[in-house]
C-alpha positions as CSV (number, residue, x, y, z in Angstrom):
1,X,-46.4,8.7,19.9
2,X,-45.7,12.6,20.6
3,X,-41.4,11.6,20.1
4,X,-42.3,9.5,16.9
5,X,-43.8,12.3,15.2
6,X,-41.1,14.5,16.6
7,X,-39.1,12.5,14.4
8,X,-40.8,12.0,11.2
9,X,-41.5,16.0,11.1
10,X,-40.4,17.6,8.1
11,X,-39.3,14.6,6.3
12,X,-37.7,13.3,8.9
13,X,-34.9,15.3,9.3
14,X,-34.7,15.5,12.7
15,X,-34.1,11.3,12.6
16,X,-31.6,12.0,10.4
17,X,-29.7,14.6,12.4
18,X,-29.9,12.2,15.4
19,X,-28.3,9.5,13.7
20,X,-25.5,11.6,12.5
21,X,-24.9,12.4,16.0
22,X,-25.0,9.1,17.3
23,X,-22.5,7.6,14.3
24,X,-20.5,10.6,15.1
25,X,-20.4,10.1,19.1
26,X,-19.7,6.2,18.7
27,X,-16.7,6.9,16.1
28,X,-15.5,10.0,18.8
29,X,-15.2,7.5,21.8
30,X,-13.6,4.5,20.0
31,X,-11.3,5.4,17.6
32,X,-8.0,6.2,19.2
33,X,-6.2,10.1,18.3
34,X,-4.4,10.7,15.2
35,X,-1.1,12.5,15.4
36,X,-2.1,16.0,15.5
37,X,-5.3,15.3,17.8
38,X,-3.1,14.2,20.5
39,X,-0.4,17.8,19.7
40,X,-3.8,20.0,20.0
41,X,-4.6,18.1,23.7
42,X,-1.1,19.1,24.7
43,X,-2.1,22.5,23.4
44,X,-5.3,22.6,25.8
45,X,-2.9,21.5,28.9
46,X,-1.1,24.7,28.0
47,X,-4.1,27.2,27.3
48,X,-2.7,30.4,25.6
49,X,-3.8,32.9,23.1
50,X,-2.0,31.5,20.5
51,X,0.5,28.8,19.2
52,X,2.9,28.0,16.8
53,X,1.1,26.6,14.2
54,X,-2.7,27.8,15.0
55,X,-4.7,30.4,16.9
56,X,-5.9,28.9,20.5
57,X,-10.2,27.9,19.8
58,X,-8.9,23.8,19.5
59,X,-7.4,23.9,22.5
60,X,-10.3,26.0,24.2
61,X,-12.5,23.1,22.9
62,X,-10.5,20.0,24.1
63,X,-10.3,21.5,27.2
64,X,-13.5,21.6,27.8
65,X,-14.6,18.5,26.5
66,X,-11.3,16.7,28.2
67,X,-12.5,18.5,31.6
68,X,-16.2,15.9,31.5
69,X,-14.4,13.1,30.2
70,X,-10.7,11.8,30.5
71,X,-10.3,10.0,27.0
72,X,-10.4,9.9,22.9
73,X,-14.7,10.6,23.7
74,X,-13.7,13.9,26.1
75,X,-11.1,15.4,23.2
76,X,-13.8,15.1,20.6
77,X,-17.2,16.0,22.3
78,X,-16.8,19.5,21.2
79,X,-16.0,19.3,17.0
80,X,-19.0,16.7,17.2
81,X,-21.5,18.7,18.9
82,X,-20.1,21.7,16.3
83,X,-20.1,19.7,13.8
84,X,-23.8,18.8,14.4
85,X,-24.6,22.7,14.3
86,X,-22.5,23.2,11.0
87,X,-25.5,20.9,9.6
88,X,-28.3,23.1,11.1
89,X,-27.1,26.5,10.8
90,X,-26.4,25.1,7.0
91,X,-29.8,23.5,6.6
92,X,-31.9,27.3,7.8
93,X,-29.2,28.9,5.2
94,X,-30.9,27.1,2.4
95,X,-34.2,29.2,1.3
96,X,-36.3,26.7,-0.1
97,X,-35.1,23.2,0.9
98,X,-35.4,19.3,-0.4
99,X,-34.5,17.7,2.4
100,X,-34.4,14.4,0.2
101,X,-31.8,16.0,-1.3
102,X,-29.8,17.7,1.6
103,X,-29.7,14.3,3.3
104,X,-28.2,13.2,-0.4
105,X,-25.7,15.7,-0.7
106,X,-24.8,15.3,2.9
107,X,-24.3,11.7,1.9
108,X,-22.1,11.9,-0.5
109,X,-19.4,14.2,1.7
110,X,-17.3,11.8,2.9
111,X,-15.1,13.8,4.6
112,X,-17.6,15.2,6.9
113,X,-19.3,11.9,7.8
114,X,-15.5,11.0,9.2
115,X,-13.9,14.2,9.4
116,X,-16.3,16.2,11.6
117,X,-15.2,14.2,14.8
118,X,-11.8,15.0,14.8
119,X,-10.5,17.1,17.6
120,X,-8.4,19.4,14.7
121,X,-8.8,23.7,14.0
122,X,-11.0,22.8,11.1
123,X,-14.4,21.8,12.3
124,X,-14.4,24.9,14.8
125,X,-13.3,26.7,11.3
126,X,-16.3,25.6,9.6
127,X,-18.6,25.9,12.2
128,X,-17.7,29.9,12.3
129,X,-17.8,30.1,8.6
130,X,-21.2,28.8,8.9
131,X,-22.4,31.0,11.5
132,X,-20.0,34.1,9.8
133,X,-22.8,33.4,6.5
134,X,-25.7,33.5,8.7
135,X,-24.9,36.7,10.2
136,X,-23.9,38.3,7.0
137,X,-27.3,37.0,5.4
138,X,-29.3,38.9,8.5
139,X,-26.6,41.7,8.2
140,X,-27.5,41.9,4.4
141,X,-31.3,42.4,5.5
142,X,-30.8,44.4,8.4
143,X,-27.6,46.3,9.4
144,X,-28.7,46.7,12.7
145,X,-26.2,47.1,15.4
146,X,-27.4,43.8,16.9
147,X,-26.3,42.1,13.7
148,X,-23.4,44.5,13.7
149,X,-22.3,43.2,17.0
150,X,-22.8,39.3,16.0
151,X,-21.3,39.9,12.0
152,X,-17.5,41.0,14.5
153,X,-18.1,38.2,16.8
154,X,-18.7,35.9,14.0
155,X,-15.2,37.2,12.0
156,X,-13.0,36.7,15.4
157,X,-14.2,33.4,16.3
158,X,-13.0,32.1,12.7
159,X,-9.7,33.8,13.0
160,X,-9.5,32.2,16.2
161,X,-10.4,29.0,14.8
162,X,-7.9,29.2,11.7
163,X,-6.1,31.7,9.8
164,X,-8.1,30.9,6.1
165,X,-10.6,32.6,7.7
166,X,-9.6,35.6,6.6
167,X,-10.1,34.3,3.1
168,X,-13.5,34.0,3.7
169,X,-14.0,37.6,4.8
170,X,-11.8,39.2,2.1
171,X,-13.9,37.4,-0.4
172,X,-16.9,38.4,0.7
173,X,-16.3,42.0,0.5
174,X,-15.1,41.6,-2.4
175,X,-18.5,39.9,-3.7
176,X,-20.1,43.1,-2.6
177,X,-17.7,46.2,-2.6
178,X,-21.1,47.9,-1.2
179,X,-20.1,47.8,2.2
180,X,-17.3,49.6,1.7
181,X,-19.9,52.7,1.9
182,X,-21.5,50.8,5.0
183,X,-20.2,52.3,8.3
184,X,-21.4,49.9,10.6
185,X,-19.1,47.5,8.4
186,X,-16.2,49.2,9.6
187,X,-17.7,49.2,12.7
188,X,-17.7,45.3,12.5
189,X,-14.3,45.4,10.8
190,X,-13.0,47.0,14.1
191,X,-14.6,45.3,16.6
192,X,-13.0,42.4,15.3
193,X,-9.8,43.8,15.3
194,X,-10.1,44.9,18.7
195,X,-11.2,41.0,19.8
196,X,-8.4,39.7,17.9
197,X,-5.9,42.1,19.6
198,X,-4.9,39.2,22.5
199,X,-3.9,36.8,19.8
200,X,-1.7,39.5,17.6
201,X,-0.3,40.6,20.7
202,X,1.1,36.7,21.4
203,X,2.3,36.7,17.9
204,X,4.2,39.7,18.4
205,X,5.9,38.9,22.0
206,X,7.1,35.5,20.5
207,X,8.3,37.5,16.8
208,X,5.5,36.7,14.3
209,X,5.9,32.5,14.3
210,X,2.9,31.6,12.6
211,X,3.2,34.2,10.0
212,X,7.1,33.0,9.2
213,X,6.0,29.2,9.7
214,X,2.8,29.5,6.8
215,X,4.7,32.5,4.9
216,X,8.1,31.3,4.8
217,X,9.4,28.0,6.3
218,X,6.8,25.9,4.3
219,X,7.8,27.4,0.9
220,X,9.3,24.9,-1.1
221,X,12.3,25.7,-3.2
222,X,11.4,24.7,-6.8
223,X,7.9,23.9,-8.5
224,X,6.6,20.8,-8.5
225,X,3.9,19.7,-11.0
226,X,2.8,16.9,-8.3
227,X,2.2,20.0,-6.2
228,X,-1.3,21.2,-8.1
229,X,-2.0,17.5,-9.1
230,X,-2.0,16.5,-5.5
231,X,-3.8,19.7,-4.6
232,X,-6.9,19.1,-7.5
233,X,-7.6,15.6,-6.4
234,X,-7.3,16.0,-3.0
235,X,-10.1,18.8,-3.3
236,X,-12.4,16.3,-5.9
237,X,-12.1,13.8,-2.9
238,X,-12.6,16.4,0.2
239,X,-16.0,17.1,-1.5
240,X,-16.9,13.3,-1.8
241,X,-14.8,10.2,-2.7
242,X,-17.0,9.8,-5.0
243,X,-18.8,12.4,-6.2
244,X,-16.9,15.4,-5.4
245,X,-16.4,16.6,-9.0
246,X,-20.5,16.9,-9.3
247,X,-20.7,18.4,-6.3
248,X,-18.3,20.9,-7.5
249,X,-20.2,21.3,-10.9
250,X,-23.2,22.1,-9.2
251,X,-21.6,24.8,-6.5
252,X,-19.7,26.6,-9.7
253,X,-22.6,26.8,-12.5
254,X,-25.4,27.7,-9.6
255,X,-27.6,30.8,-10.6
256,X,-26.6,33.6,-8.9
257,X,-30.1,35.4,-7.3
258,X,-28.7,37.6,-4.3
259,X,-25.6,39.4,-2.7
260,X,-25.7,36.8,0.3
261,X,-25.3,34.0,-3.0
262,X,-22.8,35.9,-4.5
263,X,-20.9,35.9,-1.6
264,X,-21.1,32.5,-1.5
265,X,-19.9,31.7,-5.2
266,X,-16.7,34.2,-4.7
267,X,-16.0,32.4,-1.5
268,X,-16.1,29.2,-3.6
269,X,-14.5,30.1,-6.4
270,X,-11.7,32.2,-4.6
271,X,-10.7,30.1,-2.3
272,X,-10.3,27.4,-4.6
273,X,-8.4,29.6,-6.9
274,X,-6.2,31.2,-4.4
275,X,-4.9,27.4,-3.0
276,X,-4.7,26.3,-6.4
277,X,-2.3,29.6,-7.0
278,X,-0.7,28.7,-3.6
279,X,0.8,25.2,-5.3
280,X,3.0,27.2,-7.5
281,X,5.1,28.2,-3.9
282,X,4.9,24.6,-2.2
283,X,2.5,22.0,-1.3
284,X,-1.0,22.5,-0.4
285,X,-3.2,20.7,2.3
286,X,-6.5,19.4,1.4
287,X,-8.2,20.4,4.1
288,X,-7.1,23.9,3.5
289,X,-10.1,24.6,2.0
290,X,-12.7,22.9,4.6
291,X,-14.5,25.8,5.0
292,X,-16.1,25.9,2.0
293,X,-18.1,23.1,3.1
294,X,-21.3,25.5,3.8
295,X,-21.1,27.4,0.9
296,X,-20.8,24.5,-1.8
297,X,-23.3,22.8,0.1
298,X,-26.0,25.5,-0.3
299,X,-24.5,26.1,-3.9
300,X,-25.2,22.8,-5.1
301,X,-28.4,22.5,-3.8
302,X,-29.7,25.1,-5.6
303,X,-27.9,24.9,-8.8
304,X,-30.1,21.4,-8.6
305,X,-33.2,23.0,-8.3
306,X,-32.8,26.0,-10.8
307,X,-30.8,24.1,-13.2
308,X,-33.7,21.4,-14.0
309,X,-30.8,18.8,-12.6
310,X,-33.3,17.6,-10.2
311,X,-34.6,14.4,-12.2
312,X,-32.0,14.0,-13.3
313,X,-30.2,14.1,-9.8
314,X,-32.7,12.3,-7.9
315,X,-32.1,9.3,-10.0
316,X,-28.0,9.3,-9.8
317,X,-27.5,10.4,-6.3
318,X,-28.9,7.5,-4.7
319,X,-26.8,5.2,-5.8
320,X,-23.7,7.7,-5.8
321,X,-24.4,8.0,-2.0
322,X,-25.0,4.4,-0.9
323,X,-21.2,4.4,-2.6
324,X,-20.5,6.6,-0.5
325,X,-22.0,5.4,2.8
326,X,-20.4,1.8,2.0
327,X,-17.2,3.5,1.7
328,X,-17.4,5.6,4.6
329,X,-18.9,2.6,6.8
330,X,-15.8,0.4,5.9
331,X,-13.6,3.3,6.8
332,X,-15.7,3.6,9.9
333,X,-14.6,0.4,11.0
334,X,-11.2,0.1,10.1
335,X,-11.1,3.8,12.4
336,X,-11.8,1.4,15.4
337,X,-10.8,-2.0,14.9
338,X,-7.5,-3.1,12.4
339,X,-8.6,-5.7,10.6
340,X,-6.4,-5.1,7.8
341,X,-3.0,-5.2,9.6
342,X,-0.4,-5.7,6.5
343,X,-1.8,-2.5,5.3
344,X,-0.7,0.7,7.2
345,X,-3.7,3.2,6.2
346,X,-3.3,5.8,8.7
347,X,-1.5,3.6,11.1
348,X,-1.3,6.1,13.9
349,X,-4.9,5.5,15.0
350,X,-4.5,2.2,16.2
351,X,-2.2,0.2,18.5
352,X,-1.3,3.4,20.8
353,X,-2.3,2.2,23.9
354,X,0.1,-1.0,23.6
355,X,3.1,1.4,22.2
356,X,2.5,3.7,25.4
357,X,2.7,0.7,27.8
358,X,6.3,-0.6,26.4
359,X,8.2,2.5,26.2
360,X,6.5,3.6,29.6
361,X,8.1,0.2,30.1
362,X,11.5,0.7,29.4
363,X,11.5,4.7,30.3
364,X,11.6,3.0,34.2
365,X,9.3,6.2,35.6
366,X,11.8,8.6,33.5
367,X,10.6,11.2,30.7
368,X,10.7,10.5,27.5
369,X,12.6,12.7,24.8
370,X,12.0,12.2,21.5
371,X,13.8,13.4,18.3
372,X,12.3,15.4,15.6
373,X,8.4,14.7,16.2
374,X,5.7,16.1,18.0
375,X,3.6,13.8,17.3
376,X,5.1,11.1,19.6
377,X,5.2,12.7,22.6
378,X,2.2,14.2,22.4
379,X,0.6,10.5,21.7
380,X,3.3,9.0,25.0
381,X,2.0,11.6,26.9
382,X,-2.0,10.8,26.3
383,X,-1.5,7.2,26.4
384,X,0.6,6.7,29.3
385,X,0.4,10.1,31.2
386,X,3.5,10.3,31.6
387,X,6.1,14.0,30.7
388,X,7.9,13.7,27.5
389,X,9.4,16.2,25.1
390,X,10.5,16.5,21.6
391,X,14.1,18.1,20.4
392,X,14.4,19.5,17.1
393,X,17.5,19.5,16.0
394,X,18.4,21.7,12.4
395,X,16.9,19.5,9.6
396,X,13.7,19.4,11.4
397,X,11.6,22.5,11.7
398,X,10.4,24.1,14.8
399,X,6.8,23.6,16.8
400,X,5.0,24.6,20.1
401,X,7.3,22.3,21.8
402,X,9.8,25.0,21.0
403,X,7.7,27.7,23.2
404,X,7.1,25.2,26.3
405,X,9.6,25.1,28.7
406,X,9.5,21.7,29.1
407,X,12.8,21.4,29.3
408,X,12.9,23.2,33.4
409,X,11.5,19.7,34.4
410,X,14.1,17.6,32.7
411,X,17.2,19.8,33.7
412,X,19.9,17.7,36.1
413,X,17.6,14.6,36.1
414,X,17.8,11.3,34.3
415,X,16.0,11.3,30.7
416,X,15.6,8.2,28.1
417,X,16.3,9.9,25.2
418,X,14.3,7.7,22.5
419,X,14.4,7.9,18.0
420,X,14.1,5.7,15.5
421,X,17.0,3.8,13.9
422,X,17.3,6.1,11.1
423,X,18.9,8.9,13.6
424,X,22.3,7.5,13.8
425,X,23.0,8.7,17.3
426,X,24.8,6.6,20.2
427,X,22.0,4.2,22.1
428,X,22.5,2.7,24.7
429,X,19.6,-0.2,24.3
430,X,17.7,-0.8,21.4
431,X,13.6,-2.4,21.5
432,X,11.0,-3.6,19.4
433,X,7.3,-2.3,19.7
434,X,3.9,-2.9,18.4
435,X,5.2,0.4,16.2
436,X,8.4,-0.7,15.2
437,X,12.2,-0.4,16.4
438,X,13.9,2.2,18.4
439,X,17.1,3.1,19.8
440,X,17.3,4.4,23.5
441,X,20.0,6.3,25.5
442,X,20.2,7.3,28.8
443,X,20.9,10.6,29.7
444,X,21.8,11.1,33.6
445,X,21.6,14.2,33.4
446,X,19.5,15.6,31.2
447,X,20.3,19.1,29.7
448,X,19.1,20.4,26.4
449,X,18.1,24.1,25.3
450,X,15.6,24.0,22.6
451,X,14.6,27.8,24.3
452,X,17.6,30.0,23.6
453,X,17.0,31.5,20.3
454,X,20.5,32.9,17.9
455,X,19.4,35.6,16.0
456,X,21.1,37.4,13.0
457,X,20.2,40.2,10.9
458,X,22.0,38.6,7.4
459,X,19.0,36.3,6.1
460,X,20.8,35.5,2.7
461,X,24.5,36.2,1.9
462,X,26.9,35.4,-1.2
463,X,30.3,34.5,-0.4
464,X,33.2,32.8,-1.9
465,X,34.0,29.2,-1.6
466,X,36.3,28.8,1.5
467,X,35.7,32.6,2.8
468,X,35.4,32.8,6.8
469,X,32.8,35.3,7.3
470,X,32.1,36.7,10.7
471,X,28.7,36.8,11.8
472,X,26.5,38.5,14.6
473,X,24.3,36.8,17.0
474,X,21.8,38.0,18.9
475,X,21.0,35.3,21.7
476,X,17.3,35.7,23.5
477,X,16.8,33.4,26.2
478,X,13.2,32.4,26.3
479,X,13.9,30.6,29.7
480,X,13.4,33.8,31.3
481,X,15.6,33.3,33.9
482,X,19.2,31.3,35.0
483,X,19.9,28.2,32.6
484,X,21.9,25.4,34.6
485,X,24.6,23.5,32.8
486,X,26.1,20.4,32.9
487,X,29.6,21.2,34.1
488,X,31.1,17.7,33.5
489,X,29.8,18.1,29.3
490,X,28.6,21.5,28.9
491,X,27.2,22.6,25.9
492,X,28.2,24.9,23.4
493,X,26.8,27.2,20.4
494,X,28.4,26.7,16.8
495,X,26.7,26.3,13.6
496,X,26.2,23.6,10.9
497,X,24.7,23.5,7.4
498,X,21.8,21.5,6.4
499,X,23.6,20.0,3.6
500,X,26.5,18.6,5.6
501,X,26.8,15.5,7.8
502,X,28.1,17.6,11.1
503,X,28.4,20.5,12.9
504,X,30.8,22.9,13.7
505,X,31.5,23.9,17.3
506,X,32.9,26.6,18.7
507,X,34.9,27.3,22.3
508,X,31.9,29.5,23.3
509,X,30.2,27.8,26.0
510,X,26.2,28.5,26.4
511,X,26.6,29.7,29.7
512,X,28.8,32.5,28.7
513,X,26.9,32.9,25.7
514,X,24.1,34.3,27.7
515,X,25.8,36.6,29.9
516,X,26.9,37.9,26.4
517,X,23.7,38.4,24.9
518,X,25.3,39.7,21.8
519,X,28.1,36.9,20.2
520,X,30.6,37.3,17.3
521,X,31.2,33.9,15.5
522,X,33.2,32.9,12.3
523,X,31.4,30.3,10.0
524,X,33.7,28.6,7.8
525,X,31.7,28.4,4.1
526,X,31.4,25.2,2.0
527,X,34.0,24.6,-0.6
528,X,32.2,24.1,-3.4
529,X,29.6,26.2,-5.3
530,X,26.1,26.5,-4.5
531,X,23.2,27.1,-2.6
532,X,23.8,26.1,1.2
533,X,21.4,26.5,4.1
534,X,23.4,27.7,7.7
535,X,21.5,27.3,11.0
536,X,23.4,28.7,14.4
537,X,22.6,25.5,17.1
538,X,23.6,24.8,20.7
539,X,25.3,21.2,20.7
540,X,24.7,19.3,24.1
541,X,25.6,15.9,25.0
542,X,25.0,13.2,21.9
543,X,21.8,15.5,21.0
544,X,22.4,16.1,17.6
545,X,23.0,20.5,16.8
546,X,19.6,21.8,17.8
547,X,17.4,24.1,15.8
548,X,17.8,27.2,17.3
549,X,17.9,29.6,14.6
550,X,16.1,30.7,11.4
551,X,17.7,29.3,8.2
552,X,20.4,31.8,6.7
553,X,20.5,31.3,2.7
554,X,24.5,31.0,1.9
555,X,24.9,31.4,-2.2
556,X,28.6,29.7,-2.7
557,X,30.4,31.1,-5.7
């Protein structure tokens, strides 16, 4: 009797938070990894303080889910247990609550129902946002050094979690430009610097990646209307499939009665704004903009009560969220079981297992290298548990696979170097798989050097058409230490442009190349006008030229 009216206490909200964990634990443990899931689990075998693309709190998290259970269930226990929290710490945020319609707005948020299980940087990014507001609502009321203490820890965790959320904190202050007179502010503002030190220290040792990866490499070259199309619907449907627009009405015209709400609204509003500016430079992903999900929550709540929508709400909302629900339990299923096999909606969470087991097949116990993709090593690896490795060669841009050195296991031994028929490089055998055709060739021995980096100082030039122009490379060997060669094919460092078919070699050996440390080579330009793209590469065996530089901008004239 005593656990019945556990559950029935305050409007049963405590029944509803249990089966929200329960939906969310069954959809963890059988719904295979998507693409990036699997990347962030090879993250957690390699536990740093940062990575390429994101600071280190997802692979913190796998890791310690993976450590209690070897599977999809053990890589997502953490984001679902946060992602229960995110609903708790946002429920005690909300002053004076209707729980009918917090379960109703929770309803209607597809994208947490589905999204909150997935082992990616953005649930642990919302989760800190969440706890970053409830701080900085107890911080608001008492700026004691307790709360001082938690406000810093709050800020590092979400930097640690994602780079937006510094978004978060920027808009904040400036909601309240009152704490710029607060000391204990810049207490907090320190504190967090100082916690944050370990992961701007990696950044610097390996030359600022993230910040030329998000600043620079993922800029777009021209404006694309599609660009903020894309960018608006996505955010309608992150908010609800189907009724994300009203529950962004409701978060934008809510009554503003506090700093702690006004922090909120800018949040809201800023973020939004500043993606939506973002478009103009390249495309934007939805989920950019996940953390929002505590503020607009809390937003549109109220604006329902203080509005007078809530008649009218009450009577819509229902049926907006059973929708919902029948949307999000049909995509439920099809996350576990195909049953719609012509149609390849997000075709990457299903039929892994079977994939795995036929290239593990025709690797014969050698690893697997793959071209151009993280994602399918990281997925070969989960599913069969056997080493693979991914080279990048110039079209393709870099990853953490460029920071492993992977490649010290696969030097002088035999390697099945595995793409896709669209990479018209020499095979050796070509399969079928539950995934489609690829081409294989075997490499005995295996060298590649995805590690030495062939830096210049000339980021953009304008020459003439024809014009040799001699350029100077500085070569870093992020090996640390002797690089073996293959003496009967060695490799060698030249250069290629992204806009032509080959490469150029020169007579410079790598080996050589890294006694030199500094290199003079003489790049041929295009002849005819225009904007060209040059990349420096190491060519080795049939590998295609490597990416092993940053992208120099060559204006032909």
């Amino acid at each position: 009797m005593a656990i019945a009216e556990y559950f029935k206490k305050n409007q049963y909200k405590n029944l509803f938070l249990l089966i929200w964990l329960l939906l969310a634990l069954f959809q963890a443990g059988f719904t295979e990894l998507m693409d990036d899931e699997a990347y962030y689990w090879v993250y957690s075998r390699h536990l740093d303080w940062g990575y390429f693309d994101h600071p280190p709190m997802v692979a913190l998290l796998i890791k310690m889910g993976y450590g209690l259970f070897h599977n999809e269930f053990g890589v997502r226990l953490g984001m679902v247990i946060l992602n229960l929290f995110i609903l708790i710490i946002t429920d005690k945020l909300i002053p004076r609550r209707d729980n009918k319609l917090f379960y109703l707005l929770l309803c209607l948020m597809g994208a947490m129902q589905l999204g909150g299980i997935l082992a990616v940087p953005d649930i642990p990014l919302i989760f800190f946002t969440s706890l970053f507001f409830l701080v900085y609502s107890n911080f608001l009321e008492q700026q004691s050094w307790k709360n001082t203490m938690l406000l810093a820890l709050s800020m590092a965790l979400m930097f640690y979690s994602k780079y937006h959320g510094i978004l978060i904190v920027g808009f904040t202050l400036i909601s309240n430009l009152n704490l710029l007179r607060v000391f204990k502010f810049y207490v907090a503002c320190i504190v967090t610097t100082i916690l944050f030190i370990p992961h701007l220290y990696w950044q610097y040792a390996h030359n600022f990646p993230s910040l030329q990866y998000h600043l620079v490499e993922r800029n777009a070259s021209s404006y694309s209307i599609n660009y903020t199309i894309e960018y608006v619907l996505g955010q309608i449907m992150l908010f609800g499939p189907v009724a994300g627009w009203l529950v962004l009405y409701y978060a934008f015209v809510c009554p503003i009665q506090s700093a702690f709400e006004r922090a909120l609204k800018f949040s809201v509003i800023g973020v939004l704004a500043f993606f939506l500016l973002s478009t103009f430079k390249g495309r934007v992903e939805t989920n950019w903009t996940v953390m929002l999900f505590t503020p607009a929550m809390i937003l549109a709540h109220q604006a329902v009560r203080r509005k007078r929508f809530l008649k009218w709400s009450l009577r819509i909302l229902p049926y907006l969220a059973i929708i919902t629900l029948f949307l999000v339990m049909v995509t439920r299923v099809y996350m576990v079981w195909d049953f719609i096999p012509g149609v390849t909606i997000r075709p990457e969470i299903h039929h892994n297992k079977p994939w795995a087991e036929e290239m593990k097949k025709h690797a014969a116990g050698r690893p697997v290298v793959f071209i151009n993709s993280y994602q399918w090593p990281s997925k070969y690896m989960f599913y069969s548990g056997e080493l693979a490795y991914v080279v990048n060669n110039r079209y393709n841009r870099r990853n953490q696979y460029n920071y492993w050195d992977t490649e010290k296991q696969l030097w002088g031994k035999p390697a099945m170097i595995t793409f896709t028929p669209d990479n018209k490089l020499p095979y050796s055998e070509s399969f079928t798989t539950v995934k489609g055709p690829w081409n294989a060739y075997s490499a005995d021995p295996y060298y590649s050097y995805s590690l030495i980096t062939l830096e210049t100082a000339m980021k953009k030039v304008k020459v003439k058409r024809g014009e040799r122009m001699p350029f100077i490379l500085h070569l870093k060997n992020g090996y640390n230490g002797p690089v073996p060669v293959d003496k009967a094919n060695e490799a060698v460092v030249g250069y290629a442009f992204l806009e032509a078919q080959s490469g150029v070699k020169s007579d410079l050996a790598v080996s050589r190349a890294i006694e030199r440390r500094l290199i003079r080579m003489e790049v041929i330009m295009p002849d005819e006008p225009g904007t060209y793209h040059l990349k420096f590469c190491v060519f080795s065996g049939i590998l295609p030229p490597t990416h092993n530089s940053q992208t120099v901008i060559v204006e032909v004239n």
